[in-house]
C-alpha angles and dihedrals in degrees: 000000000000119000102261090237083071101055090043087055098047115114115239124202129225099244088045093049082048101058093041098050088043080058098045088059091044087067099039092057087043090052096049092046084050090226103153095186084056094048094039084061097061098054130075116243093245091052112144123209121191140166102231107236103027134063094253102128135161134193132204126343082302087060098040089050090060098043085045092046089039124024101020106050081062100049102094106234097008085141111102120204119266088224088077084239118129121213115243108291094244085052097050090042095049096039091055093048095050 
């Protein structure tokens, strides 16, 4: 795995920023339709998702069901806007610990 300063120095390209923020969105709308096939799909088949802190880990689209279908239908506010647009980072974090 690369040092994170690396991949924080790469150069990206615009039509590279581009596919991966189209895909980004992708996911977000997926998520707050609540449609897993959608979301599986934008995802790679050796995704990883992990609650930072614990030792709650899980591996591939099997993995990312569970944690859909489990941790993330109890985090308030876990759903992100279709319009690609964040709320304001106090709001989001307020809003998660509450």
């Amino acid at each position: 795995m690369s040092d994170v300063r690396d991949l924080l120095r790469r150069r990206v390209d615009a039509s590279e920023y581009d596919a991966v923020r189209e895909l980004w969105k992708q996911h977000s709308q997926a998520e707050e339709r609540r449609d897993l096939p959608g979301l599986l799909a934008t995802l790679t088949e050796d995704c990883v998702y992990e609650i930072v802190g614990t030792e709650h880990v899980w591996h591939g689209h099997e993995g990312a069901s569970r944690f859909y279908a489990g941790p993330a239908r109890r985090v308030p506010g876990h759903r992100l806007p279709a319009d690609g647009h964040r709320d304001r980072p106090a709001e989001a974090s307020a809003r998660r610990l509450t």
